[in-house]
C-alpha positions as CSV (number, residue, x, y, z in Angstrom):
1,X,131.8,48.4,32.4
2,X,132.6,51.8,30.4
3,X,130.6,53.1,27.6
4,X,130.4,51.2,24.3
5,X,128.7,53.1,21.1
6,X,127.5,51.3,18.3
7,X,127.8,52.7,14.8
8,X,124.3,52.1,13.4
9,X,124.7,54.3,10.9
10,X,123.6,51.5,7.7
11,X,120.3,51.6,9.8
12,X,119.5,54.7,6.9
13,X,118.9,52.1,4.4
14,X,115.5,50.2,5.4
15,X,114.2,46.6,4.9
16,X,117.9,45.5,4.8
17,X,119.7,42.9,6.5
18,X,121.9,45.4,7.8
19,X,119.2,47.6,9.5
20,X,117.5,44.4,11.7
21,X,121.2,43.1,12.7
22,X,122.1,46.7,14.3
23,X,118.5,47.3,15.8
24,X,118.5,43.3,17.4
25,X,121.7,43.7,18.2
26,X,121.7,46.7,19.7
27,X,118.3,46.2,22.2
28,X,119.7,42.8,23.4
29,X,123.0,43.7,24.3
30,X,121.6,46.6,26.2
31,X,119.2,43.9,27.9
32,X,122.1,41.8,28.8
33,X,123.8,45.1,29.9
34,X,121.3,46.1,31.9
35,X,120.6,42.0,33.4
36,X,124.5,42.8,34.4
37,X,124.1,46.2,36.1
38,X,126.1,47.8,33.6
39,X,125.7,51.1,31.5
40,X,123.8,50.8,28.7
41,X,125.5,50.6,24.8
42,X,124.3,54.0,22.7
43,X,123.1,53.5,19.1
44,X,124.5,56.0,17.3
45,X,121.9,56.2,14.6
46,X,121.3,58.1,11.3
47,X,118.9,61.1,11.3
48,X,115.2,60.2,12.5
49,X,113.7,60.7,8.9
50,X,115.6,57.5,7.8
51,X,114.3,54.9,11.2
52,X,110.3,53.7,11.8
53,X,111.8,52.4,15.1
54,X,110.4,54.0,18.1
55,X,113.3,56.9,20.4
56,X,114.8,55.1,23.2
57,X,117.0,56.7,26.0
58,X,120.2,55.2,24.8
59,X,119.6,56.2,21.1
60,X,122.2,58.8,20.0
61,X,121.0,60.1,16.9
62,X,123.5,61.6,14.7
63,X,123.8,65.5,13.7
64,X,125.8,66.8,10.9
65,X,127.8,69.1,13.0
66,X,129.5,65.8,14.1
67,X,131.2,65.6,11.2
68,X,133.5,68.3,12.9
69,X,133.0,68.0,16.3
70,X,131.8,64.4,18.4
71,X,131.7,64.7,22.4
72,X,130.2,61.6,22.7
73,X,133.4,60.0,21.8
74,X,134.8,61.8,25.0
75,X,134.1,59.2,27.2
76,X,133.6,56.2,24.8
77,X,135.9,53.4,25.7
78,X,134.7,50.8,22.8
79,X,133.4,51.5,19.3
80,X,131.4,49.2,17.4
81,X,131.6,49.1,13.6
82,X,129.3,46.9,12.5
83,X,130.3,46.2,9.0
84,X,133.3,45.5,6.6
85,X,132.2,48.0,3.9
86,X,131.2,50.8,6.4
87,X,133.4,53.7,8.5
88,X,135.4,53.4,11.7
89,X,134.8,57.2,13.4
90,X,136.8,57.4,16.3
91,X,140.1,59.3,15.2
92,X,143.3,56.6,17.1
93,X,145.2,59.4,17.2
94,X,142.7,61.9,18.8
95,X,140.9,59.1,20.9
96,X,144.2,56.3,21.7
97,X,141.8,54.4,24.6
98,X,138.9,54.0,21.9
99,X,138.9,50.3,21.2
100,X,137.5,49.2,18.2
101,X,135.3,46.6,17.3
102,X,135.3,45.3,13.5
103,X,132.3,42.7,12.3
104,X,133.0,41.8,9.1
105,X,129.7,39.8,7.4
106,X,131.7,38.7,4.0
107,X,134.3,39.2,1.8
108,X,131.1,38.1,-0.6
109,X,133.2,40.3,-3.7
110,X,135.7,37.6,-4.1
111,X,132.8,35.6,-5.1
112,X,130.3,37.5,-7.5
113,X,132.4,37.7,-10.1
114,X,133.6,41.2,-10.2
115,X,136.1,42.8,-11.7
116,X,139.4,42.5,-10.2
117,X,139.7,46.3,-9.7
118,X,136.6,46.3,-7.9
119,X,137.4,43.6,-5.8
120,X,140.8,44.8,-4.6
121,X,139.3,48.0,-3.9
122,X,136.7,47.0,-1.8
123,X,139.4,44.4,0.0
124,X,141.5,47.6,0.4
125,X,138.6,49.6,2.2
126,X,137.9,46.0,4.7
127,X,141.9,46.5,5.6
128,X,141.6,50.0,6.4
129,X,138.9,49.3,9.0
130,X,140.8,46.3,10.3
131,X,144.2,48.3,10.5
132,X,142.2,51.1,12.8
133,X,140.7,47.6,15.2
134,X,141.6,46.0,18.0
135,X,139.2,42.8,17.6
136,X,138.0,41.3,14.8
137,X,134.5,39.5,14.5
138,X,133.5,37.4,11.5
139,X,129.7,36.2,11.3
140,X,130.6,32.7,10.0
141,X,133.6,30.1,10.3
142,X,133.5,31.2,6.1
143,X,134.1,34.3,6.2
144,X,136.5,34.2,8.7
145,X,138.4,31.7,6.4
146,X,138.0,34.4,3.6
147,X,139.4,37.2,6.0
148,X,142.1,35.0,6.8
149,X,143.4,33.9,3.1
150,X,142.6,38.0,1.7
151,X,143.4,40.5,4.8
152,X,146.1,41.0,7.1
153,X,145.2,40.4,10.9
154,X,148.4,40.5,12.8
155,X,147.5,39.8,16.1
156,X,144.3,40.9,17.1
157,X,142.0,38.8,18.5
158,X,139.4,36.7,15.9
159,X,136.0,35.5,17.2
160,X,133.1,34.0,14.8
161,X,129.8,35.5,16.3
162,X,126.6,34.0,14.7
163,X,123.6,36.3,13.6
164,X,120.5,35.9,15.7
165,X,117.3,35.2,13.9
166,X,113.8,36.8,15.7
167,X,111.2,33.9,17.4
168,X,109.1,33.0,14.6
169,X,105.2,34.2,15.5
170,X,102.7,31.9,16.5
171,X,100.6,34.1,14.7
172,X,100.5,36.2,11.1
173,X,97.6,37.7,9.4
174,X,96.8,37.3,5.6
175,X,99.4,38.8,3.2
176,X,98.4,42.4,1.8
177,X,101.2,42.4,-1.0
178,X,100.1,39.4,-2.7
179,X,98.3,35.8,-1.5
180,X,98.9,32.7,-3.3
181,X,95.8,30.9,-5.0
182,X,98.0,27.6,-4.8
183,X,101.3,25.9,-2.6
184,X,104.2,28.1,-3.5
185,X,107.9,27.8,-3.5
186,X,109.6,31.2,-2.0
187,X,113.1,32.6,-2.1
188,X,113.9,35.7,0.2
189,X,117.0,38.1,-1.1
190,X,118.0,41.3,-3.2
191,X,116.9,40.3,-6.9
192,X,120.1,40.3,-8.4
193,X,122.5,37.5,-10.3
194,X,124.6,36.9,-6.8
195,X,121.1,34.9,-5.3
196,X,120.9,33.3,-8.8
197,X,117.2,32.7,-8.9
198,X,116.3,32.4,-12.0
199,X,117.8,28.5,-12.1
200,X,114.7,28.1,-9.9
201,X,112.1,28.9,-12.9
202,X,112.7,24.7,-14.3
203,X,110.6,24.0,-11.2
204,X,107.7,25.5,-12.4
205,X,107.9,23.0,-15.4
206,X,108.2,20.6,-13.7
207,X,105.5,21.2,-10.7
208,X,102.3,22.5,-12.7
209,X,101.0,23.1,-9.2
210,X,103.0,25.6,-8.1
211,X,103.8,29.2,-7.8
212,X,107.5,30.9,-7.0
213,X,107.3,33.6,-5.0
214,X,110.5,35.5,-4.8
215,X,110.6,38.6,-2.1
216,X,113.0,41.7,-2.2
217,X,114.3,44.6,-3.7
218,X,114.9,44.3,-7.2
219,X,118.9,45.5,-7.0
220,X,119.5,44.4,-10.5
221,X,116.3,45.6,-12.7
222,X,118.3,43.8,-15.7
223,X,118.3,40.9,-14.1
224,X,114.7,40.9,-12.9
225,X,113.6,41.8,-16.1
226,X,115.6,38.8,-17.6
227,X,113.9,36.4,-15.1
228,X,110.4,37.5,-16.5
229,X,111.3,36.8,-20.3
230,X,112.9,33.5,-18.8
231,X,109.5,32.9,-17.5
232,X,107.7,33.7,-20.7
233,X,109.6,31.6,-22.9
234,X,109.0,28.3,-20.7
235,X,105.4,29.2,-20.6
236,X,105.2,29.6,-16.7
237,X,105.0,33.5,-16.1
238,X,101.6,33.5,-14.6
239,X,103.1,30.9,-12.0
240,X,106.1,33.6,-11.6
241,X,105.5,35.7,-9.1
242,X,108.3,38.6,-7.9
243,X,107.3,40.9,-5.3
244,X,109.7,43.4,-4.4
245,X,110.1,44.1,-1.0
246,X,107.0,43.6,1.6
247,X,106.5,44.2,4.9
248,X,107.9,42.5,8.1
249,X,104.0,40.6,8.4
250,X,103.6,39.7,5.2
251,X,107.6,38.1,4.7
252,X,106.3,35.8,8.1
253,X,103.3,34.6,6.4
254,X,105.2,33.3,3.2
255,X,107.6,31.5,5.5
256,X,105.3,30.3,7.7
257,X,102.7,29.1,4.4
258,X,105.3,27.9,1.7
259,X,105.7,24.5,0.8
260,X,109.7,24.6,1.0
261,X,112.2,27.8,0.9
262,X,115.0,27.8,-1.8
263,X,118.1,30.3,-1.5
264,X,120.5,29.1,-4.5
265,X,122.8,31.5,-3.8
266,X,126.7,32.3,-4.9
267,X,127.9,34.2,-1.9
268,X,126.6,33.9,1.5
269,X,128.7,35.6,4.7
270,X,125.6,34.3,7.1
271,X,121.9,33.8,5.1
272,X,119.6,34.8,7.8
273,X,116.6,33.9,5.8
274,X,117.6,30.2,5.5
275,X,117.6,29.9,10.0
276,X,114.1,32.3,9.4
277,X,112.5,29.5,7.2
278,X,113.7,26.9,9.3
279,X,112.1,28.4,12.3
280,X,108.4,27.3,10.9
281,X,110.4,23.6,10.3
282,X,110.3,24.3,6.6
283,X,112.6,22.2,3.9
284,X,115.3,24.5,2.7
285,X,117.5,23.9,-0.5
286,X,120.7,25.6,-0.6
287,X,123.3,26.1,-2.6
288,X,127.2,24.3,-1.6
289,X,128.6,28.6,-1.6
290,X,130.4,30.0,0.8
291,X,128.6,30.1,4.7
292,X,124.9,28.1,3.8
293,X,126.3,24.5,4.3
294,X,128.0,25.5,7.4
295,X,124.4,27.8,8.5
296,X,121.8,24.9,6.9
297,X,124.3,22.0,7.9
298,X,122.3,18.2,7.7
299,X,119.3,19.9,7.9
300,X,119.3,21.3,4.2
301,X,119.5,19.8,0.9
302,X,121.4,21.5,-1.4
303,X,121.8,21.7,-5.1
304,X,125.3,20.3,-6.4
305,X,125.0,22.4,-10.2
306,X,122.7,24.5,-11.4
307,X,121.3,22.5,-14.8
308,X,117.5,22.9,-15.1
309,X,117.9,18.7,-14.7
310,X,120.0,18.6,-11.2
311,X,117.6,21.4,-9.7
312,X,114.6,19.4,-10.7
313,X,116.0,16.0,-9.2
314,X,117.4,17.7,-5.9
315,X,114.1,19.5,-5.0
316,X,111.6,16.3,-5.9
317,X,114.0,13.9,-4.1
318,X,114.5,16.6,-0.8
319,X,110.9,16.8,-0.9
320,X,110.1,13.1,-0.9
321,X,112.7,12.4,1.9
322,X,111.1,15.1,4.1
323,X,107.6,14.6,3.3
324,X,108.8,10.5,4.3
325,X,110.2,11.8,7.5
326,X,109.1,15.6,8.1
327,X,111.8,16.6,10.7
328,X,110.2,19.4,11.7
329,X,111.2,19.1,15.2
330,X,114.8,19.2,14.7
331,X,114.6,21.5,12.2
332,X,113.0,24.0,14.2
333,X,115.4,23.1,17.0
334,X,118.6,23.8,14.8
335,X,117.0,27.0,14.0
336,X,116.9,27.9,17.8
337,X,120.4,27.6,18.0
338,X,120.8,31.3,16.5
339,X,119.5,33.4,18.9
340,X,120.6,36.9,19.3
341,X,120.7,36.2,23.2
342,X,123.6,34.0,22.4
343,X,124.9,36.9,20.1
344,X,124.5,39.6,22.6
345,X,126.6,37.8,25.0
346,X,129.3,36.6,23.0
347,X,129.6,40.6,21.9
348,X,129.6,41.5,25.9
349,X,132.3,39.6,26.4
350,X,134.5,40.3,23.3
351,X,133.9,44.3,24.5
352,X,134.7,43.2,28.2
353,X,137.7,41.1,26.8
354,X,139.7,44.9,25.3
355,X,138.7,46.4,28.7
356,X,140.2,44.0,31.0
């Protein structure tokens, strides 16, 4: 097979979603390229002062000359964009033969509530990226359905690829960001109003025992800081506990010590963290939003509103049906479904399938 780049170039921003779906992505389709005999995919990567991961020989790291000039593109034959919001290099004009990969993770701005303007402008940017593709792939059977009903396909190929999710460790050392002194509830995601966590805070009313840890970058300081009033004003802020991004270690040790994982959120186009909870066999509670009943399917409970009242009753009657019947066997087992082996493969043979 000829050579296929990857655009890693949302690797620049760190601790994202983003930056572990290009570097997984990236290493296992080279190890199913390589398994095959066939040339290695480059990573074309931002420069080295934004990665902590280690230089490889198919890394192609980019220079800001490139903006002018690319020779690598001489002899590319498929480029990989890797994301609806991102950049399409390859000029059609200048490089015809380039195909063109397009992963689209959500159309999650016809959700959040934005303003129309915004949304049509970021729906304009997806179609631009799309008009320059040859294949599309969507990272759930909903986005796909929002692609469909919002963009214009014509007739290039659609495929639904799911996200892989790392092995969970059999092993994690004590946290260094913060440990729990009691069970804990945790939620994983960017602290802003799309996760909706603050309709979590009722549970510490109503479970004295507990503390709710909630990990990642606080996107929306407004919103953070409207969580921690929240908190004050029912009397639970000591029990509160928001932590900002940690480290890779630390995020395994939560999952693998909390008493359930909860991810209320409006707009979903995968929700990795829900399949990286269930990998330890933890209860998850979801919201009914876009991907997470198709991602936690049977396996989930999920909340049907919001009211302080129907989060209360949804998490003590999920947690007195699993603690009745645990399921952590085939919880864990769903979880293995999304591996990035699967992933890597499906990608080969989309690339293959514009080649042929």
């Amino acid at each position: 097979m000829s050579r296929i780049i990857l655009d890693c170039n949302l690797m620049k921003y760190g601790h994202s979603g983003l930056y572990q779906y290009c570097q997984q992505l990236g290493d296992h389709i080279n190890q199913v390229l390589e398994a095959e005999g066939e040339p290695l995919m480059q990573m074309y990567l931002p420069p080295r002062r934004k990665l902590t991961i280690p230089a490889r020989p198919y890394h192609l790291v980019e220079q800001r000359w490139h903006k002018l000039f690319q020779p690598f593109l001489a002899d590319c034959n498929v480029w990989h964009a890797p994301f609806q919001s991102g950049r399409i290099l390859p000029d059609k004009k200048r490089y015809p033969r380039i195909k063109v990969v397009l992963t689209i993770h959500d159309l999650n701005v016809l959700h959040e509530g934005k303003p129309e303007a915004e949304q049509q402008k970021s729906l304009a940017h997806t179609q631009s990226l799309i008009d320059q593709s040859d294949a599309i792939v969507c990272i759930s059977e909903a986005t796909k359905r929002d692609v469909l009903a919002h963009c214009a396909i014509g007739n290039r190929p659609m495929h639904v690829i799911y996200n892989g999710v790392n092995k969970a460790l059999e092993q994690v050392e004590e946290p260094v960001a913060y440990k729990p002194t009691r069970a804990f509830l945790l939620g994983i995601g960017y602290q802003n109003r799309k996760k909706n966590f603050h309709v979590l805070l009722p549970l510490l009313l109503s479970n004295p025992d507990l503390e709710l840890l909630l990990i990642g970058h606080h996107d929306d300081p407004a919103y953070v800081d409207q969580m921690r009033l929240s908190a004050q004003t029912m009397g639970v802020a000591d029990r509160l506990h928001l932590l900002g991004t940690v480290s890779d270690a630390d995020k395994e040790w939560y999952l693998k010590h909390c008493r359930a994982f909860l991810h209320p959120s409006l707009a979903e186009g995968f929700g990795l963290t829900v399949i990286e909870a269930m990998r330890f066999g933890k209860p998850v509670f979801l919201s009914t939003a876009t991907s997470l009943p198709e991602i936690g399917g049977e396996f989930a409970f999920y909340f049907p509103g919001f009211e302080a009242g129907v989060v209360q009753r949804v998490y003590e009657q999920g947690m007195n049906a699993y603690e009745q019947n645990p399921g952590t066997e085939a919880i864990m087992q769903h979880a293995a479904r999304f591996s990035w082996e699967d992933s890597a493969r499906h990608y080969v043979a989309v690339y293959k399938s514009l080649m042929s």
